[in-house]
C-alpha positions as CSV (number, residue, x, y, z in Angstrom):
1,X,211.8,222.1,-59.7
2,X,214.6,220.1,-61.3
3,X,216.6,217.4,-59.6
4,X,220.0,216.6,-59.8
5,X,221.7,213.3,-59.8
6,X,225.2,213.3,-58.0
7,X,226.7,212.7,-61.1
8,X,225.0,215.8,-63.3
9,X,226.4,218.0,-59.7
10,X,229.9,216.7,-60.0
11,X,230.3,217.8,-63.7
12,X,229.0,221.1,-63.1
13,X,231.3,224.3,-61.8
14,X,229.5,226.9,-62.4
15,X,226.2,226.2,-59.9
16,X,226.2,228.0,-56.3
17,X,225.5,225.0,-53.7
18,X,223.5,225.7,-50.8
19,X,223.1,223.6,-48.1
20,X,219.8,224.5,-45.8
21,X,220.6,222.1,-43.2
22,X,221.6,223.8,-39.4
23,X,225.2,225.0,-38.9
24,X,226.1,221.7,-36.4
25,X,224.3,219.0,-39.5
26,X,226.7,221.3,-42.2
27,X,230.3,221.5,-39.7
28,X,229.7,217.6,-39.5
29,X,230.2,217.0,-43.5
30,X,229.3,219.2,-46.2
31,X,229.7,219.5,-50.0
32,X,232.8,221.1,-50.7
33,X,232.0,224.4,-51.3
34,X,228.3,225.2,-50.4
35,X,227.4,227.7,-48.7
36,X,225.8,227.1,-45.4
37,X,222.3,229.1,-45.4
38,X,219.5,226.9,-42.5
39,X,216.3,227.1,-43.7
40,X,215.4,228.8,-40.5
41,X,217.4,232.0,-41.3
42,X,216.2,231.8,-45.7
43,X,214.1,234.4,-45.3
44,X,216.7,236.7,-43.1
45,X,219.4,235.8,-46.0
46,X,217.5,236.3,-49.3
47,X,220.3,239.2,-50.1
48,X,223.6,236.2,-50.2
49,X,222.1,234.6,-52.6
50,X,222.2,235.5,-56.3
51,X,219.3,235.6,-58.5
52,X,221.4,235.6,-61.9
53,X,223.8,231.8,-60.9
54,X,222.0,228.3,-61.0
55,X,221.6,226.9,-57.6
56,X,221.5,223.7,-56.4
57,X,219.6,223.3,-52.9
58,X,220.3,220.1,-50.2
59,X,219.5,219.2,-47.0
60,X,220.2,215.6,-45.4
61,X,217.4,213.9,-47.7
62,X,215.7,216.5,-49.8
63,X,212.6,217.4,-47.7
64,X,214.0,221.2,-46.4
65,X,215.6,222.0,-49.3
66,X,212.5,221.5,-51.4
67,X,210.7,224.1,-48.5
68,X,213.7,226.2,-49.1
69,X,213.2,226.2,-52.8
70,X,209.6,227.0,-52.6
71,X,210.6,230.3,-50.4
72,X,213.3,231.0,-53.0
73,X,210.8,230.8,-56.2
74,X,208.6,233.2,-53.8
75,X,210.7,235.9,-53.7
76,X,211.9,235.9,-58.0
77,X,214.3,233.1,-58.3
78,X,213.9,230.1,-61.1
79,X,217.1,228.7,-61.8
80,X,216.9,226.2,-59.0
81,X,217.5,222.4,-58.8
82,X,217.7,220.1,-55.5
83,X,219.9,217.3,-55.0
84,X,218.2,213.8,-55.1
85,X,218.1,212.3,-52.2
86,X,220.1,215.2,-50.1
87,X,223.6,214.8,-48.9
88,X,222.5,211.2,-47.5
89,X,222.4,210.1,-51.4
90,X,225.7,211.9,-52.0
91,X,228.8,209.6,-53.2
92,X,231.2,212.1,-53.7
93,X,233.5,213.7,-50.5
94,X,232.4,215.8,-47.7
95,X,234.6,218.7,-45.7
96,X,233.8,219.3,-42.5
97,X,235.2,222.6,-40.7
């Protein structure tokens, strides 16, 4: 699985970002714009995520989200790429709802 440095995720639009960290980790920062899907529920949630759009998978350091990626390749998806390092190695700004 490919890895992504926070530079090569800032200059790209087009990739869905998932974050597989639990809801009360993703309400305290986020990437702006990912989609909050735990690892805990992946399985339940296969159906939100598309197969045809590059994803890019984080967690807080990159150990769930390369388990997440694992259950994604599974179940017939290949365009996926995890942020190095998680959102603990992310420079850029966080929302939090």
């Amino acid at each position: 699985m490919r890895q992504i440095s926070n530079k090569e995720l800032e200059g790209s639009k087009q990739t869905v970002l998932i974050d597989v960290r639990e809801l009360g980790e993703f309400k305290g920062g986020h990437i702006q714009g990912a989609k909050n899907i735990p690892l805990s529920q992946l399985n339940r949630r296969l159906g939100e995520i598309p197969k045809d759009r590059d994803l890019l998978l984080y967690c807080r350091s990159g150990m769930r989200s390369k388990s997440a990626a694992r259950i994604l390749m599974k179940n017939g998806f290949t365009r996926l790429a995890h942020l190095r390092g998680g959102i603990s190695a992310w420079t850029g700004s966080v929302s939090k709802r």
